[in-house]
Structure formats: structure tokens, C-alpha cells
DSSP file (Angstrom, degrees, kcal/mol; ACC not computed):
  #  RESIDUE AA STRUCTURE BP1 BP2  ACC     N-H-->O    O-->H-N    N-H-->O    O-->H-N    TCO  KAPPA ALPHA  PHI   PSI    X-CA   Y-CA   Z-CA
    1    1 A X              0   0    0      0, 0.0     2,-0.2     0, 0.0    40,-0.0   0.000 360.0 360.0 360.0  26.8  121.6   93.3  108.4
    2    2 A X        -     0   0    0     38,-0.1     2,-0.5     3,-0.0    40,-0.1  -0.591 360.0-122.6-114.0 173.2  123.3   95.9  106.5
    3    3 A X        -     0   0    0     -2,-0.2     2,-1.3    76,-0.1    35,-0.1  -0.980  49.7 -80.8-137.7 177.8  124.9   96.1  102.9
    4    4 A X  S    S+     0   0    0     -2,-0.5     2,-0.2    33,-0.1    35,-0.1  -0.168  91.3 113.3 -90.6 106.5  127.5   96.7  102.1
    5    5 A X  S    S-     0   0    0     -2,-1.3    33,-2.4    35,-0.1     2,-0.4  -0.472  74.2 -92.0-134.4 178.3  127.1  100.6  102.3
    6    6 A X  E     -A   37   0A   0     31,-0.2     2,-0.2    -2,-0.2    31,-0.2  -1.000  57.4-171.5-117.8 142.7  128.5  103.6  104.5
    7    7 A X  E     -A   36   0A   0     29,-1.3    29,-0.9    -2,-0.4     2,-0.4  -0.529  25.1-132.2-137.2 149.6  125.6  104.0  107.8
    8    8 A X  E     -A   35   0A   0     27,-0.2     2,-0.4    -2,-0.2    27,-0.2  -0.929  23.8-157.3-127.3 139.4  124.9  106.4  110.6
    9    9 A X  E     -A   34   0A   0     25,-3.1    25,-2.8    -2,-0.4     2,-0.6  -0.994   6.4-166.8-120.3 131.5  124.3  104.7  113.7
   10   10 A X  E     -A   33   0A   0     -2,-0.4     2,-0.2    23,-0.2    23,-0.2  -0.918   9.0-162.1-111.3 110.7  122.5  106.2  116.2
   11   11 A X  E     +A   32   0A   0     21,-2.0    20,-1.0    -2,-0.6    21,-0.7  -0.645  16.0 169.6 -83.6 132.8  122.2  105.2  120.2
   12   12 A X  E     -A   30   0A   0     -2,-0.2     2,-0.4    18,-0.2    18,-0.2  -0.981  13.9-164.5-144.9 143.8  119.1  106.8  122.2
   13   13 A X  E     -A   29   0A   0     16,-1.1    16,-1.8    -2,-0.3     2,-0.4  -0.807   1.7-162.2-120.5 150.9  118.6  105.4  125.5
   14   14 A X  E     +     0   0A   0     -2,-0.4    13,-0.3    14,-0.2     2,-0.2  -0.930  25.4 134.2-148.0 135.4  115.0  106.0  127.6
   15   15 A X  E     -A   26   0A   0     11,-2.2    11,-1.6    -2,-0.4     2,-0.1  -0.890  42.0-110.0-148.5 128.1  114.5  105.5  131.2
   16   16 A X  E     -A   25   0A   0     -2,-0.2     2,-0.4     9,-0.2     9,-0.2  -0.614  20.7-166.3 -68.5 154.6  113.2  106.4  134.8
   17   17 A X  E     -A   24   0A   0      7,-0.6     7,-3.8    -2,-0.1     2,-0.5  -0.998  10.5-145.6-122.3 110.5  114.9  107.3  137.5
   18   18 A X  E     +A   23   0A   0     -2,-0.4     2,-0.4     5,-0.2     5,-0.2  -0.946  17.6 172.8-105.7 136.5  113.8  107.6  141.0
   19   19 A X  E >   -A   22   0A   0      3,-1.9     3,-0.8    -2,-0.5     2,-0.5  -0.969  67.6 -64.9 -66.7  73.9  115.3  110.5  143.8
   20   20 A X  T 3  S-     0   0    0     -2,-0.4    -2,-0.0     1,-0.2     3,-0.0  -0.694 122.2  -7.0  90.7-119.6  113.4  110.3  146.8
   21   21 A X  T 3  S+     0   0    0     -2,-0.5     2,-0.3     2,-0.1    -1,-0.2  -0.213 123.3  91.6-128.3  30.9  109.8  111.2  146.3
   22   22 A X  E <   -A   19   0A   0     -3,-0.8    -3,-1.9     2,-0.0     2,-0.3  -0.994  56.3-158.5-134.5 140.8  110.8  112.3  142.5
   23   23 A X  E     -A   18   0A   0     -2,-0.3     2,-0.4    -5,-0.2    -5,-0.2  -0.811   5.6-162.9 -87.3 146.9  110.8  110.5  139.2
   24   24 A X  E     -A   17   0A   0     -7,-3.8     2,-0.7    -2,-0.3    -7,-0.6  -0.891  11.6-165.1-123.6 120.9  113.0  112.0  136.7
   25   25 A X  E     -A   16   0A   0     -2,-0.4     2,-0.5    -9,-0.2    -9,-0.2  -0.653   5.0-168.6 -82.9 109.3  111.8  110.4  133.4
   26   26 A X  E     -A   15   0A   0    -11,-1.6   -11,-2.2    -2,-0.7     2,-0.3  -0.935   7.2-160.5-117.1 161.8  114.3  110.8  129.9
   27   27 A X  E     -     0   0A   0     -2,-0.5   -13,-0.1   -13,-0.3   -14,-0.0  -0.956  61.4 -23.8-135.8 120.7  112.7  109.9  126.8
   28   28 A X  E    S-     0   0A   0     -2,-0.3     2,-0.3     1,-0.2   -14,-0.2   0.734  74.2-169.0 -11.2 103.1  115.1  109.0  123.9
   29   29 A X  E     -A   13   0A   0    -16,-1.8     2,-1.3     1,-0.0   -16,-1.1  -0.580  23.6-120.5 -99.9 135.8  118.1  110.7  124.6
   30   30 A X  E     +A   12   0A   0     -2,-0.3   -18,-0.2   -18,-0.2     3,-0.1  -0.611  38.7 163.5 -85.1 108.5  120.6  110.9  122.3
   31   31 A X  E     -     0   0A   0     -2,-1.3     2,-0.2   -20,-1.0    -1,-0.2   0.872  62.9  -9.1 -81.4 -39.1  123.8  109.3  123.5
   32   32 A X  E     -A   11   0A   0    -21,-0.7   -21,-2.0    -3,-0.1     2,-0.6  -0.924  43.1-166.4-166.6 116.2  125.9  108.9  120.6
   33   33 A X  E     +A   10   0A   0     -2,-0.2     2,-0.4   -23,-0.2   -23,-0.2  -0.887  21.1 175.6-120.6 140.7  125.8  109.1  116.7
   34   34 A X  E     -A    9   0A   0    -25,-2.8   -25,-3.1    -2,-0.6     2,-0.4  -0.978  26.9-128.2-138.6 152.2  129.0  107.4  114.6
   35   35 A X  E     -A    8   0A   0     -2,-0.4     2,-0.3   -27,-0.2   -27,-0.2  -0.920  33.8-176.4-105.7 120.5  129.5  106.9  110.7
   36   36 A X  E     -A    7   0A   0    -29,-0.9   -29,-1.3    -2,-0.4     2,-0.3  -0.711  23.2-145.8-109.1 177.7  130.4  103.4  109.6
   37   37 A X  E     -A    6   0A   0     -2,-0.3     2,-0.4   -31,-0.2   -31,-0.2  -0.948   9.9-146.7-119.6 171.3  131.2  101.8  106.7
   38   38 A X        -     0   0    0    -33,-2.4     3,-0.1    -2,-0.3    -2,-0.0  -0.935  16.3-176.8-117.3  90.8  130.0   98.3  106.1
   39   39 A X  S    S+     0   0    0     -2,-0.4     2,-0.3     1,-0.2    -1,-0.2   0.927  71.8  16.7 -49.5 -58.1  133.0   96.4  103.8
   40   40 A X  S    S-     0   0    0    -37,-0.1    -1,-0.2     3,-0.0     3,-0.1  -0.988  75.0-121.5-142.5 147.2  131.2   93.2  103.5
   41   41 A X        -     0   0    0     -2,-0.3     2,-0.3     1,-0.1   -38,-0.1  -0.332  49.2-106.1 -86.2 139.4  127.4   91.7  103.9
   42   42 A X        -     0   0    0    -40,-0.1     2,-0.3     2,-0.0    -1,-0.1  -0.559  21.3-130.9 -40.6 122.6  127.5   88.8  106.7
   43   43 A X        -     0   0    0     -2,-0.3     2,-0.4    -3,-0.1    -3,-0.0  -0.698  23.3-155.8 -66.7 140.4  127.2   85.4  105.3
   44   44 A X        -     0   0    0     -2,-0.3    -2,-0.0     2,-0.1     0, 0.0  -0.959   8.9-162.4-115.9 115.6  124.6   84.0  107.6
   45   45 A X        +     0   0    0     -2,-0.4     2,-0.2     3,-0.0     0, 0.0  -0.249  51.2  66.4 -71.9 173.2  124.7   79.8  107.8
   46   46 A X  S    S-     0   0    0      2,-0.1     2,-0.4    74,-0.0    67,-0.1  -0.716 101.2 -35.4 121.5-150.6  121.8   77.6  109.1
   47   47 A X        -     0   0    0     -2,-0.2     2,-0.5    65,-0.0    64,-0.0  -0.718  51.5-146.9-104.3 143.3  118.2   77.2  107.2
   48   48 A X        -     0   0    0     -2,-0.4     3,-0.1     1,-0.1    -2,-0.1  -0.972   9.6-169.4-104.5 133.0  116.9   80.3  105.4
   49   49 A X  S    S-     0   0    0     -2,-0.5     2,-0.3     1,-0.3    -1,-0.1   0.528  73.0  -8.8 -74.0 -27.0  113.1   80.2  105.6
   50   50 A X        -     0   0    0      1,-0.1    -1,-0.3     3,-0.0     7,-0.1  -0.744  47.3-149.5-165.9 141.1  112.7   83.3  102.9
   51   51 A X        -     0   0    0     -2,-0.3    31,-0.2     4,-0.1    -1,-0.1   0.209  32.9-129.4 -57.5 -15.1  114.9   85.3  101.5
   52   52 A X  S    S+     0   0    0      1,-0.1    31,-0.2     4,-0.1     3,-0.1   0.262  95.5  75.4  73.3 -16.9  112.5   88.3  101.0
   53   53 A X  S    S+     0   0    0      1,-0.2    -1,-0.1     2,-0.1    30,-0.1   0.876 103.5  38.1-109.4 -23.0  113.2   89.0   97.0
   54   54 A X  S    S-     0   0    0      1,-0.2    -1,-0.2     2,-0.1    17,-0.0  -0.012 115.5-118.9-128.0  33.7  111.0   85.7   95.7
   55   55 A X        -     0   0    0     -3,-0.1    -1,-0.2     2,-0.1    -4,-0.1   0.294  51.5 -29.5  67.0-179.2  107.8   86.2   98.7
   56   56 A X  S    S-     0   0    0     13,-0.2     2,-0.4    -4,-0.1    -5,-0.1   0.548  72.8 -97.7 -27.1-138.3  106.7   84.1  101.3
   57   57 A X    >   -     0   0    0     -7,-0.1     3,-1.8     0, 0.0    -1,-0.1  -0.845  36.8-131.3-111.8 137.1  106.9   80.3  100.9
   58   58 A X  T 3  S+     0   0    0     -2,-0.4     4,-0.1     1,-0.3    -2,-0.1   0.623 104.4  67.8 -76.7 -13.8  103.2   79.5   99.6
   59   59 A X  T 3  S+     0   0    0     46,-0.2    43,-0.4     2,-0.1    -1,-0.3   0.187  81.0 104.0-103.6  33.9  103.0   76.5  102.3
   60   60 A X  S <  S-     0   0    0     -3,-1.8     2,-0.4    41,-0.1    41,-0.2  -0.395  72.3-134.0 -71.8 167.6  103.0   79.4  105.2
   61   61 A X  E     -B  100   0B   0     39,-1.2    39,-2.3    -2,-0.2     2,-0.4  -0.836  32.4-173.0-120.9  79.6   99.7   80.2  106.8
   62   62 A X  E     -B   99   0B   0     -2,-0.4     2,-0.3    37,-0.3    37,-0.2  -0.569  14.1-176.6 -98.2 144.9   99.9   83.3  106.7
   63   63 A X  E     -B   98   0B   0     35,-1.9    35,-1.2    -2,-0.4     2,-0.3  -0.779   0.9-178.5-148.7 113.0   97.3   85.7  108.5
   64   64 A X  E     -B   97   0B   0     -2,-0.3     2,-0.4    33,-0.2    33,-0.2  -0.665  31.9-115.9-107.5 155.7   97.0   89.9  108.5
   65   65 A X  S    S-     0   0    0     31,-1.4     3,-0.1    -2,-0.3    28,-0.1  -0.951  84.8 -33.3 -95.2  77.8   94.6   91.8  110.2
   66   66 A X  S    S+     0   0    0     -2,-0.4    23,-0.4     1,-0.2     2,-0.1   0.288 128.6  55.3 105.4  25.7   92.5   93.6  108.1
   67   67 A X  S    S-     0   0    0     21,-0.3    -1,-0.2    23,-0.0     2,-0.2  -0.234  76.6 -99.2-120.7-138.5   95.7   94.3  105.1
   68   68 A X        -     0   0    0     19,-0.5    19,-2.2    -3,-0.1     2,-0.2  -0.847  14.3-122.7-141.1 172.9   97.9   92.5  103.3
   69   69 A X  E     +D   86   0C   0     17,-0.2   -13,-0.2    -2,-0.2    17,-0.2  -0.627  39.7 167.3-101.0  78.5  101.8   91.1  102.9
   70   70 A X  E     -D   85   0C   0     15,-1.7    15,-2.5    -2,-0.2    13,-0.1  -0.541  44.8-109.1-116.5-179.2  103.5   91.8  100.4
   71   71 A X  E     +D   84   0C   0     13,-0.2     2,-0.3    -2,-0.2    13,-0.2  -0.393  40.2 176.9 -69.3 147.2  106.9   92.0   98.5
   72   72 A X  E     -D   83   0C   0     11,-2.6    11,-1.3     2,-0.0     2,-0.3  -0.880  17.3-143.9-141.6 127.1  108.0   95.8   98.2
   73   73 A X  E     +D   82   0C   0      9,-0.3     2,-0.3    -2,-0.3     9,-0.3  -0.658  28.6 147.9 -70.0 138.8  111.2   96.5   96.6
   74   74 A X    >   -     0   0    0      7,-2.6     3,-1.3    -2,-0.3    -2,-0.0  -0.962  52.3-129.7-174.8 145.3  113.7   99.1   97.5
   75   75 A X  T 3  S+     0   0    0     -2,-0.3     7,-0.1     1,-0.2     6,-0.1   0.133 106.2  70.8-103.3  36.1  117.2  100.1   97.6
   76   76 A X  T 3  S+     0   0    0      5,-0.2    -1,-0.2     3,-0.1     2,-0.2  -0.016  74.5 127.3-119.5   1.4  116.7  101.2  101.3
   77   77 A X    <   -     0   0    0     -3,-1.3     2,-0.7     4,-0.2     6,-0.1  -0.547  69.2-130.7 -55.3 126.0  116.3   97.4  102.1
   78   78 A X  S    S+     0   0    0     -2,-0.2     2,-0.3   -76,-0.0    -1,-0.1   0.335  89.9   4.9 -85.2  36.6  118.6   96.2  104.9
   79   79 A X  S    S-     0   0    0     -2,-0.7   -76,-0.1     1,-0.4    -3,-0.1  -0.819 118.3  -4.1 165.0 151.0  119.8   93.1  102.6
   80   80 A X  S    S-     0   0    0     -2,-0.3    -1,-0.4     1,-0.2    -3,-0.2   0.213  98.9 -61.8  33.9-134.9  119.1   92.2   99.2
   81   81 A X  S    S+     0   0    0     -3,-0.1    -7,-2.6    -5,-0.1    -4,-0.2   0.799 109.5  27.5 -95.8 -47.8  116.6   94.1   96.8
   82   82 A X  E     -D   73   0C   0     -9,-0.3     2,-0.3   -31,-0.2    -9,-0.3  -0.506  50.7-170.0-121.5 167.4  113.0   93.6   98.8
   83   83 A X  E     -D   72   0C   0    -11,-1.3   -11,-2.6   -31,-0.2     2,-0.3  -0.796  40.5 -85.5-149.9 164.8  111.6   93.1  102.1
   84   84 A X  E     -D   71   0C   0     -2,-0.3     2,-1.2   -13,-0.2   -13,-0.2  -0.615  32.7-161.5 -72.7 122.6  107.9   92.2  103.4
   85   85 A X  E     -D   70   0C   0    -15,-2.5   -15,-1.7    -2,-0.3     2,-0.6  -0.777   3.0-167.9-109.7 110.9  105.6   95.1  103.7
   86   86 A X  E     +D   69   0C   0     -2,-1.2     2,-0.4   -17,-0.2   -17,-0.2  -0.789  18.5 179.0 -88.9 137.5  102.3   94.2  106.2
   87   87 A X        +     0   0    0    -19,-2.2   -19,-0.5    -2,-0.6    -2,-0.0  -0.853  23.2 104.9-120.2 156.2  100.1   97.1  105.5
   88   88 A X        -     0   0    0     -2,-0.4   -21,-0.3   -21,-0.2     2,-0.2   0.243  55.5-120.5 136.4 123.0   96.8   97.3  107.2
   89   89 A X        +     0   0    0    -23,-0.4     2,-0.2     2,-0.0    -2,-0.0  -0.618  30.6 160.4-123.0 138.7   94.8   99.1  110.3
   90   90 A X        +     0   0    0     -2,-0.2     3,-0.1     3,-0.1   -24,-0.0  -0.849   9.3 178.5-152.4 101.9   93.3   97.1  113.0
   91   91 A X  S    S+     0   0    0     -2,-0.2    -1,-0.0     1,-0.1    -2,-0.0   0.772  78.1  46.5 -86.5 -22.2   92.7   99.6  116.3
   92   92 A X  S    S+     0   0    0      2,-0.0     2,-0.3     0, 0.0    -1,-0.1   0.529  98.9  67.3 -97.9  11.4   91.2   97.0  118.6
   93   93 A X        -     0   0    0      1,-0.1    -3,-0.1   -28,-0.1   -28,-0.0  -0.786  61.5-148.0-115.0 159.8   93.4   93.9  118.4
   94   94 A X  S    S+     0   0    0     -2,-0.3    43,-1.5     1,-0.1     2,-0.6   0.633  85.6  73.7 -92.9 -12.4   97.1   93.5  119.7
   95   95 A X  E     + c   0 137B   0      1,-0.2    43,-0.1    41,-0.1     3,-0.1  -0.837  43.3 162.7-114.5 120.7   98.1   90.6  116.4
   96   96 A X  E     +     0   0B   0     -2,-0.6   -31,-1.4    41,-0.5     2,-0.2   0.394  65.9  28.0-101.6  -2.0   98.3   92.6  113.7
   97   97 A X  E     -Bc  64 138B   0     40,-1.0    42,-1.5   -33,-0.2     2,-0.3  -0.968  56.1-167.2-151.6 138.4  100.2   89.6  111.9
   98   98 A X  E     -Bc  63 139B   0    -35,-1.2   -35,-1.9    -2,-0.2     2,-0.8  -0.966   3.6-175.2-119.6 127.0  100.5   85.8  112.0
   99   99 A X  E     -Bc  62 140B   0     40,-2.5    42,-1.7    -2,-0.3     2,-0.9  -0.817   5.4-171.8 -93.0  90.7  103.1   83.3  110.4
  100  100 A X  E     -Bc  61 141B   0    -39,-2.3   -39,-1.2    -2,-0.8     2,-0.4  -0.750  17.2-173.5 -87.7 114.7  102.2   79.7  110.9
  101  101 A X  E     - c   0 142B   0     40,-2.6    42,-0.7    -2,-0.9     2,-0.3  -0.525   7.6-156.8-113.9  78.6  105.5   77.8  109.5
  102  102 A X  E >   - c   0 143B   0     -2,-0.4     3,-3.8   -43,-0.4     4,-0.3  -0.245  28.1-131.0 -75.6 144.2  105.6   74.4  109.2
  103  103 A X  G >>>S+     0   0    0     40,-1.6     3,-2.5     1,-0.3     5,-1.3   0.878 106.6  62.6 -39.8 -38.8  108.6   72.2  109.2
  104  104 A X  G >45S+     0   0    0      1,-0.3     3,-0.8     5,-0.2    -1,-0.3   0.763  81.0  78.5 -74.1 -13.5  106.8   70.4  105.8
  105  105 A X  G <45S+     0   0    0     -3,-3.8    -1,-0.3     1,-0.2   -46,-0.2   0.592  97.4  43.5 -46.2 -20.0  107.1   73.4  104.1
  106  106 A X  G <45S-     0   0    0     -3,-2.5    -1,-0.2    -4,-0.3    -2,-0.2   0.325 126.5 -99.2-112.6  -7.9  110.6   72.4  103.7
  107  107 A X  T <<5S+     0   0    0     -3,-0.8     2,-0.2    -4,-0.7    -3,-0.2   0.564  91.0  91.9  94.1  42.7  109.9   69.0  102.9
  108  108 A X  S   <S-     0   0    0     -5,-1.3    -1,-0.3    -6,-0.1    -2,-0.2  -0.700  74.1-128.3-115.1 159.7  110.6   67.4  106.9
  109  109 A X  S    S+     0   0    0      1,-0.2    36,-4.5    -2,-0.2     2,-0.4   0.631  98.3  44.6 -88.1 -19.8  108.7   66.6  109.9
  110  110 A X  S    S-     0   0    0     34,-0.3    -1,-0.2    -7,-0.2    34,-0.1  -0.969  81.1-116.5-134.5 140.5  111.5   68.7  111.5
  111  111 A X        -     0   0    0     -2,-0.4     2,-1.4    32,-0.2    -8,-0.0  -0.351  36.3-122.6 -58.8 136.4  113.4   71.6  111.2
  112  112 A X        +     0   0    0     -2,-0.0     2,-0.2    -4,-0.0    -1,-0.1  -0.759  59.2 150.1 -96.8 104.6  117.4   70.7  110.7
  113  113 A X        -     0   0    0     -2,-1.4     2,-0.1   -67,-0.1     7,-0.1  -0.873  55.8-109.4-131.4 148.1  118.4   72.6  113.7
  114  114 A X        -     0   0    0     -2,-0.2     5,-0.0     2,-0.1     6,-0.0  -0.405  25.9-126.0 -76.7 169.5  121.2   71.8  115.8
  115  115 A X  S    S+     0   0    0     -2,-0.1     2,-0.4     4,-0.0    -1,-0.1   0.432  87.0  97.8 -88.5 -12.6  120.0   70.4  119.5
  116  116 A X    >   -     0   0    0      1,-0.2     3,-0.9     2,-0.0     4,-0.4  -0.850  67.0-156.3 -85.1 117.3  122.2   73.2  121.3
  117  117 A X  G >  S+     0   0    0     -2,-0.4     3,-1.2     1,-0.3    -1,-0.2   0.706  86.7  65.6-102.1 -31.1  119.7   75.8  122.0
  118  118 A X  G 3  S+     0   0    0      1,-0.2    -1,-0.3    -3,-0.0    -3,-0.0   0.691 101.7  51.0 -88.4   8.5  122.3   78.6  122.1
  119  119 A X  G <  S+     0   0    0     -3,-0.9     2,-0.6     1,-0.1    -1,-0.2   0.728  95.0  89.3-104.4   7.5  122.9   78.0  118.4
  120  120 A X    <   +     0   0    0     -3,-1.2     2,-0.3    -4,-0.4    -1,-0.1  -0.787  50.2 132.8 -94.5 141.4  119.7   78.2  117.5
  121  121 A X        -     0   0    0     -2,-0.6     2,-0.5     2,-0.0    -3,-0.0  -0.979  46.4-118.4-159.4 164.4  117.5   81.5  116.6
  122  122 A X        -     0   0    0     -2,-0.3     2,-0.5     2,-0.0    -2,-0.0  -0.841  30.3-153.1-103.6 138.1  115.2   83.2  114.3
  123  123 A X        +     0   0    0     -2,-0.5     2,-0.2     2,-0.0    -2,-0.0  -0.844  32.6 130.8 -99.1 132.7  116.6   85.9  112.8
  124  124 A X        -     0   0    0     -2,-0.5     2,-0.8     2,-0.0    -2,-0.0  -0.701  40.1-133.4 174.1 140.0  114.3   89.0  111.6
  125  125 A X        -     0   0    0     -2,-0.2     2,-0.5     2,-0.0    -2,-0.0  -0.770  14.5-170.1-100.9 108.6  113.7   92.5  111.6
  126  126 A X        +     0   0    0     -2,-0.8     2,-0.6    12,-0.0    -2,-0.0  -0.671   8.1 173.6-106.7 144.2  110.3   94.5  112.3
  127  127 A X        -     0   0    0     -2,-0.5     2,-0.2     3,-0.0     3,-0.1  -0.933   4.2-177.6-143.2 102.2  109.7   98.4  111.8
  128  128 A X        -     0   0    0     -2,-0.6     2,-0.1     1,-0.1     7,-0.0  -0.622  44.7 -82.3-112.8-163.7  106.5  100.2  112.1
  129  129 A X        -     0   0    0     -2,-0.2     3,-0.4     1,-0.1    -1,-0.1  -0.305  42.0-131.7 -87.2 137.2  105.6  103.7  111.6
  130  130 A X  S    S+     0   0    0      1,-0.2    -1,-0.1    -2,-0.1    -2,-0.0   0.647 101.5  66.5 -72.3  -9.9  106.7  105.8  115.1
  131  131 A X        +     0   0    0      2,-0.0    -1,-0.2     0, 0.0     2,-0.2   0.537  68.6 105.5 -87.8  -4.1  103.6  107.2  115.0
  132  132 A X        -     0   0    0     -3,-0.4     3,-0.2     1,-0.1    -4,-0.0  -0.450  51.1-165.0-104.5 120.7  101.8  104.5  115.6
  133  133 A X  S    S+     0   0    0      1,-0.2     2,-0.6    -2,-0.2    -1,-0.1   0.870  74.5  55.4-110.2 -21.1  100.3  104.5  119.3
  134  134 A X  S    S-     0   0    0      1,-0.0    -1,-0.2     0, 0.0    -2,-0.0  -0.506  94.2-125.8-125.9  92.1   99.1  101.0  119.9
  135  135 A X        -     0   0    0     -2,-0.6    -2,-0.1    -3,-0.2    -1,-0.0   0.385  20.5-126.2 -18.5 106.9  102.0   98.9  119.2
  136  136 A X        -     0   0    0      1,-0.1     2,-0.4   -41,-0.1   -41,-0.1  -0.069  16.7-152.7 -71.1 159.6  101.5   96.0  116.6
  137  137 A X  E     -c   95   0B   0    -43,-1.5   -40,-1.0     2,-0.0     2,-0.7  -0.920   7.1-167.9-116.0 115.9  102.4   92.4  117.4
  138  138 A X  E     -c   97   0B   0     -2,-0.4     2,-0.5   -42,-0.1   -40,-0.2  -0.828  12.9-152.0-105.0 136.1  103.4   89.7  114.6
  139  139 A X  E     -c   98   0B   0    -42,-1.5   -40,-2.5    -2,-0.7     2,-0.4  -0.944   6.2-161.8-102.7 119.4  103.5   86.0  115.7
  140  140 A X  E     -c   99   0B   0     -2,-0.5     2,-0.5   -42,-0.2   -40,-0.2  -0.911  11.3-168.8-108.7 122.1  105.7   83.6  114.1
  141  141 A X  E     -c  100   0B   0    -42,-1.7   -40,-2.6    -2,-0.4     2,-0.3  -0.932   5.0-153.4-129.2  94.9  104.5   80.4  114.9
  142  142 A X  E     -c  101   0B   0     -2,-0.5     2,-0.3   -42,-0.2   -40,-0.2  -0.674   3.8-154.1 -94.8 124.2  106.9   77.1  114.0
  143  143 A X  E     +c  102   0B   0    -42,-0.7   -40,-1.6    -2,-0.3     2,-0.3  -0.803  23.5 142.4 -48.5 100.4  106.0   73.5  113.3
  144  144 A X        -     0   0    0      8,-0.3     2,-1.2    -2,-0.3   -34,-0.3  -0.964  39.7-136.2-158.9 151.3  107.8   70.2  113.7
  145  145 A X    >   +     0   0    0    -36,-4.5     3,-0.6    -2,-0.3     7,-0.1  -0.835  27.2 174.8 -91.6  90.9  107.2   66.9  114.5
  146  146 A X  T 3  S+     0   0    0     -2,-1.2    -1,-0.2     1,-0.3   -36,-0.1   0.891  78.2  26.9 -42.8 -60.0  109.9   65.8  116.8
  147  147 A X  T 3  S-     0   0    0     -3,-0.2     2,-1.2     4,-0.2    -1,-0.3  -0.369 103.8-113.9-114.4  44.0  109.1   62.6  117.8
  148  148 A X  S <  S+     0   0    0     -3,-0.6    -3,-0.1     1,-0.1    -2,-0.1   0.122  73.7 127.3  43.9  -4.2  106.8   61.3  114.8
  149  149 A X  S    S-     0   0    0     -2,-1.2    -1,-0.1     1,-0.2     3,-0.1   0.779  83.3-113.6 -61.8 -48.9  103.6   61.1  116.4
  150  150 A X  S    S+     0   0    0      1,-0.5    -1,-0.2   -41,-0.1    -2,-0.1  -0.626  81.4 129.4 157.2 -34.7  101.9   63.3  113.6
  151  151 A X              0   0    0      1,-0.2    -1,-0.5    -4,-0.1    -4,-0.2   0.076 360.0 360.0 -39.0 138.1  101.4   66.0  116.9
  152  152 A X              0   0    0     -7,-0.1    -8,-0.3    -3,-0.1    -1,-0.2   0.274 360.0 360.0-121.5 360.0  102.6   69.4  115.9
């Protein structure tokens, strides 16, 4: 999820501890900070559902909580040109985001996924604001007919 760039990576660890009839609580401790360089972007195989630089796919179901999703461009992107920015303030719900993605979006009843569970996964990265106290949720929610029945 990088490009090919030179990075600081930084480790912080947070935990309790109990001693007896004491906790001792640390709160992101810094363990370690190293400079890499990144030579070449990962190829990643399998099905791309979006790419981020040409927007959603338009047969998503997409649903934000009281914002929007949209393309934002930037050369601070961890891969290509863009990522999706959900903007939008919702203080009494936990889904601040929904993806509904169906398999026909891609023009199947089913995703062409291998049957091996450990080679399957959704890849994706989410980042809010640290300030931010009650912690957003997005739900990606996938489609497929398996067995033909029309049941999703």
C-alpha cells in the first residue's frame, strides 16, 4: 500500500497490565521508528472492485450518513493518484458508511474467487481523523448468487 517512495514507519503499542491490586495502563508507546525505501509498488492479482482514480462502480449501493463519497486526489495517496474521501458528521449512529456490492456489478452471479478461503480477502484501507471520539464504522456488504436460486 505504498509507492514507490522513501517512508517512516512508526510502531506504538497500547496496553494494560495487571500487578496485584494495580493496573498499569500505557497508551501509544513508542517502540520503534525506521526509514524505508519502497523500490517497487506490489502488483496485487485477483479481482479489483475499484481502483480509486475513476470513482465507485455506479452499480454499488452506496450509503453515507449525513455526507458524501467522493474522489479526492492527492500525491499523499497510498497508491495511485486518488483515494475515497467519506466526509460527513453523524454523533448518534455507529455506520457512518455502507457499500452494498453486488457480484452483477461485474457482470456474474458470482464473484470469481478461488474456493480456498485462505486465498481469499478484501483488501482496503480506512483512516479517520484521531480526534474523533466515537469511532466510525463502514460496512462493506458483498453479493453473489452461489447456487443460482436468484437468493443473494
Amino acid at each position: 500500500m505504498f509507492k514507490q517512495e522513501s517512508c517512516t514507519a512508526e510502531l506504538y503499542v497500547s496496553y494494560n497490565s495487571e500487578s496485584g491490586d494495580s493496573t498499569i495502563t500505557v497508551t501509544d508507546a513508542l517502540i520503534g521508528t525506521s526509514q524505508i525505501v519502497v523500490t517497487s509498488v506490489k502488483v496485487n492479482e485477483g479481482l479489483m472492485l475499484s481502483d480509486f482514480e475513476t470513482g465507485p462502480n455506479t452499480n454499488w449501493d452506496l450509503f453515507t450518513q449525513g455526507g458524501s463519497m467522493l474522489i479526492n486526489s492527492s500525491a499523499n495517496s497510498p497508491q495511485g493518484n486518488s483515494f475515497y474521501k467519506m466526509s460527513g458528521n453523524c454523533s448518534w449512529d455507529w455506520l457512518i458508511g455502507m457499500a452494498t456490492i453486488e457480484a452483477e456489478s461485474y457482470g456474474s452471479t458470482t464473484f470469481d474467487l478461488s474456493d480456498n478461503p485462505n486465498e481469499v480477502y478484501f483488501n482496503v484501507l480506512l483512516n479517520y481523523p484521531q480526534e474523533v471520539v466515537n469511532k466510525p464504522i463502514m460496512l462493506f456488504d458483498f453479493r453473489e448468487d452461489d447456487n443460482q436460486d436468484g437468493v443473494f
